[in-house]
LONUTOR-485329 format. One record per residue (C-alpha): residue number from 1; x, y, z; residue in three letters. Coordinates in Angstrom, 1 decimal. Last residue first. Example, Ala and Ser with C-alpha at 12.3 -4.5 7.8 and 13.67 -1.06 7.14 Angstrom:
2
+-----+--------+--------+--------+---------+
| num |     c1 |     c2 |     c3 | residuo |
+-----+--------+--------+--------+---------+
|   2 |   13.7 |   -1.1 |    7.1 |     SER |
|   1 |   12.3 |   -4.5 |    7.8 |     ALA |
+-----+--------+--------+--------+---------+
***
This chain:
263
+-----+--------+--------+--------+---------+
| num |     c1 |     c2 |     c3 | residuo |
+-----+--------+--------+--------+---------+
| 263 |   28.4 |   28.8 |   16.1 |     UNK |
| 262 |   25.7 |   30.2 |   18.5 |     UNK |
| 261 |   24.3 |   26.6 |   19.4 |     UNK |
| 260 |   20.5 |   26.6 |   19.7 |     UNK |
| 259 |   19.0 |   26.8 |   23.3 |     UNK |
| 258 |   18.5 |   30.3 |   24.0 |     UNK |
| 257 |   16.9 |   30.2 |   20.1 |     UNK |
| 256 |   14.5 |   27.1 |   21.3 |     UNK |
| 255 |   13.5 |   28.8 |   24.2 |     UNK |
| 254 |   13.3 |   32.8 |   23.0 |     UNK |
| 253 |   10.9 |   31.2 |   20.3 |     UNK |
| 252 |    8.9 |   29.5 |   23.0 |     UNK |
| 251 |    9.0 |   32.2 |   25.1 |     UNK |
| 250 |    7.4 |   34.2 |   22.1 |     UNK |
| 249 |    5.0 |   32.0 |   22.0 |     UNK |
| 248 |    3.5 |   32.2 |   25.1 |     UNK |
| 247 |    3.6 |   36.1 |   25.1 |     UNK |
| 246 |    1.9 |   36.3 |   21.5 |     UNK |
| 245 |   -1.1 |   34.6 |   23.3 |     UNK |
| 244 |   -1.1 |   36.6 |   26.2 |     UNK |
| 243 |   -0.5 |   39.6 |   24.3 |     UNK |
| 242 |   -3.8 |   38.9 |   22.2 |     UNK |
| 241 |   -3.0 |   37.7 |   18.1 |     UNK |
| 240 |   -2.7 |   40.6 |   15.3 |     UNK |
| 239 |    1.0 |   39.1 |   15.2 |     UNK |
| 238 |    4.6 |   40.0 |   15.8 |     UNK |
| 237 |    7.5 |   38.3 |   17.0 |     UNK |
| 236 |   10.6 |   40.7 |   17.0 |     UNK |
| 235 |   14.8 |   39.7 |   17.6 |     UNK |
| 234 |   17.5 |   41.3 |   18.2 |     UNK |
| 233 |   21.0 |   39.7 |   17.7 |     UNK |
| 232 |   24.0 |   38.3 |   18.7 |     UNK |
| 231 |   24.6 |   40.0 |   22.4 |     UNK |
| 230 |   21.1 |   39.8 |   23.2 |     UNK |
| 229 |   18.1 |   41.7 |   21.4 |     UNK |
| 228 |   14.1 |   41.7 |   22.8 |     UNK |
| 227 |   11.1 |   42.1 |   21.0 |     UNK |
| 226 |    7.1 |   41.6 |   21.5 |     UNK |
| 225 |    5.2 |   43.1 |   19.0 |     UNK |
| 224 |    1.4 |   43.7 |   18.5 |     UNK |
| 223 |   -0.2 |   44.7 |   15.3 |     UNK |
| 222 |   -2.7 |   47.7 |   16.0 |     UNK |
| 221 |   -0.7 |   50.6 |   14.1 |     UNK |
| 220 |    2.0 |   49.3 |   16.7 |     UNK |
| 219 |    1.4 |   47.7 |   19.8 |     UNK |
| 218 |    4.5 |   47.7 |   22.2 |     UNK |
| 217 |    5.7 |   44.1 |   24.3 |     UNK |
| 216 |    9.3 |   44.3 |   26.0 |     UNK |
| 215 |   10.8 |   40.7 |   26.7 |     UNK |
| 214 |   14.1 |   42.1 |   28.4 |     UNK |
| 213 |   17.6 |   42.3 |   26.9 |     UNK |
| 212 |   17.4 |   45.6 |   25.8 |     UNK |
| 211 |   20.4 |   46.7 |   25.3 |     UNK |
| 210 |   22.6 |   43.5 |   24.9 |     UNK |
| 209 |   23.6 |   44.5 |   21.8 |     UNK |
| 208 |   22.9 |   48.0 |   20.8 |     UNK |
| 207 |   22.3 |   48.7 |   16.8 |     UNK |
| 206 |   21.3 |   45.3 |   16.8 |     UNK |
| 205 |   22.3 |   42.3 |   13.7 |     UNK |
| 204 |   18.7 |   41.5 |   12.5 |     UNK |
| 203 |   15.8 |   39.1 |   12.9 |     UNK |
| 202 |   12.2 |   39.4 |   12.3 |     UNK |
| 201 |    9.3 |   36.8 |   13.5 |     UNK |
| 200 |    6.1 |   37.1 |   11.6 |     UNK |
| 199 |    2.3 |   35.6 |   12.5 |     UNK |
| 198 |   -0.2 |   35.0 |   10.5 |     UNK |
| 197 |   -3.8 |   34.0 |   10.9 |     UNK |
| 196 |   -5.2 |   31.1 |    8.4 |     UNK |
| 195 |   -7.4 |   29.6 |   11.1 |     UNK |
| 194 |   -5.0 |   26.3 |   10.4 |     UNK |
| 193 |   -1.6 |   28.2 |   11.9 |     UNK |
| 192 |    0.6 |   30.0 |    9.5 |     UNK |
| 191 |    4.1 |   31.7 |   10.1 |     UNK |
| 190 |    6.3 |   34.0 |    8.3 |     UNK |
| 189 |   10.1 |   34.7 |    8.8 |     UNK |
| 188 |   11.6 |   38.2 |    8.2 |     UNK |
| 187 |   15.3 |   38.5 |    7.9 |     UNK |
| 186 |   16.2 |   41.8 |    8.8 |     UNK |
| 185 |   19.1 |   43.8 |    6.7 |     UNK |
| 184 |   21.1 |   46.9 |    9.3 |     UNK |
| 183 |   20.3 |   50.4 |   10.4 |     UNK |
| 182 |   17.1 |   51.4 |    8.8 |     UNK |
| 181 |   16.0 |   48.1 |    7.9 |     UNK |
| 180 |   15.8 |   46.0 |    4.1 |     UNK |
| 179 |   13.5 |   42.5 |    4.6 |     UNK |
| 178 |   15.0 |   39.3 |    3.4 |     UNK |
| 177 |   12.5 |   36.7 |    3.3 |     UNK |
| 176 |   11.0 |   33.9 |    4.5 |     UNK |
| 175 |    8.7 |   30.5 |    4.6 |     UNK |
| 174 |    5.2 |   29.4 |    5.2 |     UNK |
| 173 |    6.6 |   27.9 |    8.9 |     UNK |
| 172 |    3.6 |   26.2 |   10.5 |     UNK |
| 171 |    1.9 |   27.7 |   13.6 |     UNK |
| 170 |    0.0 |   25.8 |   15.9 |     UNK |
| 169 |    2.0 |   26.0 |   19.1 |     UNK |
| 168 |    3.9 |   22.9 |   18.9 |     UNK |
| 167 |    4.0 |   23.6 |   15.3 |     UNK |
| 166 |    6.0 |   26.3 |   16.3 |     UNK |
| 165 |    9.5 |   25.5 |   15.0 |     UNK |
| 164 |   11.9 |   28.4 |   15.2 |     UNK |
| 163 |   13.5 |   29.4 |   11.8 |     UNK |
| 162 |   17.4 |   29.8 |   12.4 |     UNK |
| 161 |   19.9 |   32.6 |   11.6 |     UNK |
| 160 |   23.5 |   31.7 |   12.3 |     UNK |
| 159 |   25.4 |   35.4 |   11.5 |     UNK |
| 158 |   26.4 |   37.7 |    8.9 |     UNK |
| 157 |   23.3 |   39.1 |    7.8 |     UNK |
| 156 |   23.4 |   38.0 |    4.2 |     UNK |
| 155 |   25.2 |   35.1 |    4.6 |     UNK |
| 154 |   22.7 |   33.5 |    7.8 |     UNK |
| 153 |   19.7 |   34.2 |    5.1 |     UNK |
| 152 |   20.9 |   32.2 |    2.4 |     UNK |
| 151 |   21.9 |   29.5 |    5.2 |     UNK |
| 150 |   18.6 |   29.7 |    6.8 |     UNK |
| 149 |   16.5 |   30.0 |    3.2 |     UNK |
| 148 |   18.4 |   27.1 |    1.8 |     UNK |
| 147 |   17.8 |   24.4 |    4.6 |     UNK |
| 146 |   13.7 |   25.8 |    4.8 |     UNK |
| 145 |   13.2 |   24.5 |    1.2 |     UNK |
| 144 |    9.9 |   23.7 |    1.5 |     UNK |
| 143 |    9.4 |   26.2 |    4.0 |     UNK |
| 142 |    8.7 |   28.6 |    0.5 |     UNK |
| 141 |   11.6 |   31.3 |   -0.1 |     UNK |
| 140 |   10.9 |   34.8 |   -1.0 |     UNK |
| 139 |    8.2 |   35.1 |    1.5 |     UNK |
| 138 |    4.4 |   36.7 |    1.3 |     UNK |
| 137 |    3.9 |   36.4 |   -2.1 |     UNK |
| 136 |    0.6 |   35.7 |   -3.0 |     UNK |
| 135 |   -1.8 |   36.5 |   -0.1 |     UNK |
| 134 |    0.1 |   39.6 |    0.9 |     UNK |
| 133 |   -1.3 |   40.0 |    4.7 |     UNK |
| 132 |    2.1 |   38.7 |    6.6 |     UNK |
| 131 |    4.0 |   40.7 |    4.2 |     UNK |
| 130 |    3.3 |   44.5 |    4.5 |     UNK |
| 129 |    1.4 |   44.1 |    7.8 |     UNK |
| 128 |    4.2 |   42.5 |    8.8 |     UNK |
| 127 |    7.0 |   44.7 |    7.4 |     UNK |
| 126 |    5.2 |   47.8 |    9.6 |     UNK |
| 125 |    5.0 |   46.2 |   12.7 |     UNK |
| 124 |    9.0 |   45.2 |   12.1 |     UNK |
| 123 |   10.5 |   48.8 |   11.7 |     UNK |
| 122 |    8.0 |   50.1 |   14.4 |     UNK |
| 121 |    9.6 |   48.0 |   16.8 |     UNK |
| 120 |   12.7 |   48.7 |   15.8 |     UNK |
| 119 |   11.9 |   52.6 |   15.5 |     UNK |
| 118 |   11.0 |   54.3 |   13.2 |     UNK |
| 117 |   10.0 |   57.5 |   15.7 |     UNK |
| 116 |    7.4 |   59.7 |   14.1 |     UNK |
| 115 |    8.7 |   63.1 |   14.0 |     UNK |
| 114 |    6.9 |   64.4 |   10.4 |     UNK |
| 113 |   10.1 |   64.1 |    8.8 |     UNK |
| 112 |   10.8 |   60.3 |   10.3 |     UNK |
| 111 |    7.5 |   58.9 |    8.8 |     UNK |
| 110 |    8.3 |   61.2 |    5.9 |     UNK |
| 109 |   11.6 |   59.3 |    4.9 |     UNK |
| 108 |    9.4 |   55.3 |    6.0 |     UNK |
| 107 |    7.2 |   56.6 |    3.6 |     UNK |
| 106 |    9.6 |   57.4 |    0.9 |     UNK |
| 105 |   11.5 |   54.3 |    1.4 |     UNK |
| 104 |    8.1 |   52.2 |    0.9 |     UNK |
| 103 |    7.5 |   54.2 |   -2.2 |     UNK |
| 102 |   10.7 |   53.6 |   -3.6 |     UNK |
| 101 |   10.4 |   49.6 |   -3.1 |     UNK |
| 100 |    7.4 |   50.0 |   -4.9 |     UNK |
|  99 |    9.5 |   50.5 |   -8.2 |     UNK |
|  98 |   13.0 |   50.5 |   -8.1 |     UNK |
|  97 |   13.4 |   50.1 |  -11.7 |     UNK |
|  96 |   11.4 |   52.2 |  -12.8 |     UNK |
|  95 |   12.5 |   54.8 |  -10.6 |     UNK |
|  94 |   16.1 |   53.7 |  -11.4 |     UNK |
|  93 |   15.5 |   54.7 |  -15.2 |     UNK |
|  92 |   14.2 |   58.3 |  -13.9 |     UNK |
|  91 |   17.5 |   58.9 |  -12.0 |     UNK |
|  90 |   19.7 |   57.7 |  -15.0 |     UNK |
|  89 |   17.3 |   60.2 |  -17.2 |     UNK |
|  88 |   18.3 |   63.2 |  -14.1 |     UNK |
|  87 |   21.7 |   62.3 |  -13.8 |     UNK |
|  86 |   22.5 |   62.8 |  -18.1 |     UNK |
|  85 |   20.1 |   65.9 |  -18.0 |     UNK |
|  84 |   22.2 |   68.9 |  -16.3 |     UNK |
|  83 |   25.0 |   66.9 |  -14.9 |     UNK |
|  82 |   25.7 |   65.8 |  -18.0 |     UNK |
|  81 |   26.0 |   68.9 |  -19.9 |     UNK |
|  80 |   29.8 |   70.8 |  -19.6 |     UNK |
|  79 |   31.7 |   68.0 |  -20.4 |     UNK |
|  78 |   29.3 |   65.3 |  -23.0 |     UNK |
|  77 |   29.4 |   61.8 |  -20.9 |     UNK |
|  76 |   29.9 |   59.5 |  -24.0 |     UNK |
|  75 |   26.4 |   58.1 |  -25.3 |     UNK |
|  74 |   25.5 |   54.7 |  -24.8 |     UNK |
|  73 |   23.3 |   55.2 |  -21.0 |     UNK |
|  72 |   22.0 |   58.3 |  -21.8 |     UNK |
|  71 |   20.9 |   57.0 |  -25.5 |     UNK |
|  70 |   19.0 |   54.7 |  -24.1 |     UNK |
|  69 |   17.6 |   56.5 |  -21.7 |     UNK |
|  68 |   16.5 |   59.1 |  -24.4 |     UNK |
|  67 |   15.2 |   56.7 |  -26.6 |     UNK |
|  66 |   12.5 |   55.8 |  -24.1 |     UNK |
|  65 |   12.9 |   51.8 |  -22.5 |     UNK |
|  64 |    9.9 |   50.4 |  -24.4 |     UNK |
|  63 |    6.4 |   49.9 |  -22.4 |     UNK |
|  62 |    5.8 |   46.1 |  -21.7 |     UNK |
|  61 |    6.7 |   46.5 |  -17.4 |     UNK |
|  60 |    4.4 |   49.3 |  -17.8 |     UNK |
|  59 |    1.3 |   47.7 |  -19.3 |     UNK |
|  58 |    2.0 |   45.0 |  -17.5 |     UNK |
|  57 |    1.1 |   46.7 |  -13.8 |     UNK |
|  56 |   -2.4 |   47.0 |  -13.7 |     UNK |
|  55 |   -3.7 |   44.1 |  -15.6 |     UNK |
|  54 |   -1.3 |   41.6 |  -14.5 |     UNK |
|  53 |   -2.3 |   43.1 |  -11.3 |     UNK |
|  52 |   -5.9 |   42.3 |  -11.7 |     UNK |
|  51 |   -5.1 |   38.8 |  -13.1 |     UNK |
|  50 |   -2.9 |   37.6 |   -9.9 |     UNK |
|  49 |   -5.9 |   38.8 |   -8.0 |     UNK |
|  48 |   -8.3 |   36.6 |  -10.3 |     UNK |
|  47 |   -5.7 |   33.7 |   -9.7 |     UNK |
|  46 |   -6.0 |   33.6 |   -5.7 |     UNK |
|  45 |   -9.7 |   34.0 |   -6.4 |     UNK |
|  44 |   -9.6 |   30.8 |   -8.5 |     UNK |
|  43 |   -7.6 |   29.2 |   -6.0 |     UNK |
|  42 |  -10.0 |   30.0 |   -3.1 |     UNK |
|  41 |  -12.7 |   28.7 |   -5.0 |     UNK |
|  40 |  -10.8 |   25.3 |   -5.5 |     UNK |
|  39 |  -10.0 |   25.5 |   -1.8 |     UNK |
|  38 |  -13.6 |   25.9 |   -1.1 |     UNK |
|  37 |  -14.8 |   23.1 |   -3.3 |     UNK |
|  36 |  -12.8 |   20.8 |   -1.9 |     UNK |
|  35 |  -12.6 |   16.8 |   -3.1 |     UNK |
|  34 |  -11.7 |   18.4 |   -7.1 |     UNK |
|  33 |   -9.3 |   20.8 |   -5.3 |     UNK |
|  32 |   -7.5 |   17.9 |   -3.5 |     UNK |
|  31 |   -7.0 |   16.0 |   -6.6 |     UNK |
|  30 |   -5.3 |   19.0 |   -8.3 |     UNK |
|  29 |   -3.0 |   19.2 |   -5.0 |     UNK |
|  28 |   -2.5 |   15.7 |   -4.9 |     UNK |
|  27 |   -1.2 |   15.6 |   -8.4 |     UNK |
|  26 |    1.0 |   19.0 |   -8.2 |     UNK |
|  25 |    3.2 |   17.8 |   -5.7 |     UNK |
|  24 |    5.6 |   15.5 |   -8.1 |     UNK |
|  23 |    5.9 |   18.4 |  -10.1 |     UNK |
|  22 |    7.0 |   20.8 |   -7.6 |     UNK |
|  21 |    5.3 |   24.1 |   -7.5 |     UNK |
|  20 |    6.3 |   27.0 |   -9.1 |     UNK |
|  19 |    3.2 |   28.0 |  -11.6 |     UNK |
|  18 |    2.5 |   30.7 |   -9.1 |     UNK |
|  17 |   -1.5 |   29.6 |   -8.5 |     UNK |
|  16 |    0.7 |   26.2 |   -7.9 |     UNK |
|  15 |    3.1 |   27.8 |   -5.1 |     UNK |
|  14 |    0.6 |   29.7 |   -3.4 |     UNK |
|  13 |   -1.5 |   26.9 |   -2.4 |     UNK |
|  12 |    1.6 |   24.5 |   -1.9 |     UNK |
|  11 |    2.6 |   27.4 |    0.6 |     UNK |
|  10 |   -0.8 |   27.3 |    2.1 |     UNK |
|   9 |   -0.3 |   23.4 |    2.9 |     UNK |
|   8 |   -1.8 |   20.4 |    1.2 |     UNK |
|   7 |   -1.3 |   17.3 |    3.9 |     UNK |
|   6 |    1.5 |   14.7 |    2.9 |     UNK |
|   5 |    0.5 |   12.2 |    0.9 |     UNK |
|   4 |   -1.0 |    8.3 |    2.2 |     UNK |
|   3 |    2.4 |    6.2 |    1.9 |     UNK |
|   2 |    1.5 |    3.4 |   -1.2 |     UNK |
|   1 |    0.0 |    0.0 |    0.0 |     UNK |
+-----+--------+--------+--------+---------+
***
């Protein structure tokens, strides 16, 4: 008798509405959506927003380079004239390039204008509503391939990064990302549990280490965060759960991390 498959999970979800799930996963998950007529709805939905920004956004991405971009970027710098329209074309083909990430530098630039403090805690409510609500794309690697993301993510911060398991606590890993912070690069890991609520823990390289060493708990824009940093690294769980909740486990991710080895 053949091994019964493993359960469907949101990242297989996401994965085969993205075309980027694994062949030999693709059966049970097309036999599971003619058994489940919600998850089959959900799918189609999941493909009608992947439609709407098709529609919104190809458009652009199809547009031709403009001639004079092109010929900024071919032409020898003329003395006398490039800084009067050679920067500003270069400047517009970064825009383009750049794209939403701009707008999310902009905001956090006015946030700190206007006097509001982007602070860590801030820093990290703000990249979970950003991510832990995006239905499509939440991570940049899937749980699937957990062994890559922690070593991709170690090198780019420069230290042992490791994705807590919650299970225990009824949160499955979806998968992570690398998240760009005022001071230093977060990596940003995103859990699921079965009511579909998210939560996100953030790790980064502190400004201060040792600092604040204490479980502290802040609410921010309505997204709770507990934090704390050690000598290695500061840490944020965040959630729209109650602080009781998110207090429970976040000792079990201070737990397992207290526990790993730091090498």
């Amino acid at each position: 008798m053949s091994a019964p498959s493993s359960p469907i999970t949101d990242a297989d979800v996401h994965a085969y509405v993205d075309g980027q799930l694994a062949a030999a996963r693709v059966p049970a998950l097309e036999e599971a959506l003619s058994r489940d007529p919600a998850l089959a709805a959900r799918v189609a939905e999941l493909r009608r927003q992947n439609e709407a920004l098709r529609d919104v956004f190809d458009a652009v991405l199809d547009e031709p380079v403009p001639r004079r971009l092109i010929a900024a970027a071919t032409s020898p710098p003329v003395r006398g004239r490039r800084s009067t329209w050679i920067a500003p074309a270069f400047a517009a083909a970064a825009s383009l390039v750049v794209g939403l990430g701009v707008g999310w530098v902009a905001r956090e630039h006015v946030l700190e204008q206007e006097g509001t403090p982007t602070t860590f805690s801030r820093q990290v409510a703000l990249a979970h509503a950003l991510y832990a609500t995006d239905a499509n794309r939440p991570v940049e690697i899937w749980a699937a391939e957990e062994a890559r993301l922690v070593r991709w993510l170690s090198r780019r911060l420069g230290f042992p990064v490791r994705a807590p398991d919650l299970n225990a606590q009824g949160f499955a890993l979806v998968g992570g990302r690398l998240v760009a912070g005022n001071e230093n690069p977060t990596a940003l890991f995103v859990y699921e549990n079965a009511a579909r609520q998210r939560l996100t823990l953030q790790v980064r390289k502190p400004v201060s280490p040792g600092h604040e060493a204490a479980f502290r708990y802040v609410v921010e824009d309505g997204v709770g965060v507990y934090y704390w940093v050690d000598d290695t690294a500061a840490y944020a769980l965040s959630g729209n759960l109650d602080r009781a909740q998110l207090l429970v486990i976040g000792r079990a991710v201070y737990g397992q991390l207290a526990a790993a080895p730091k090498s």
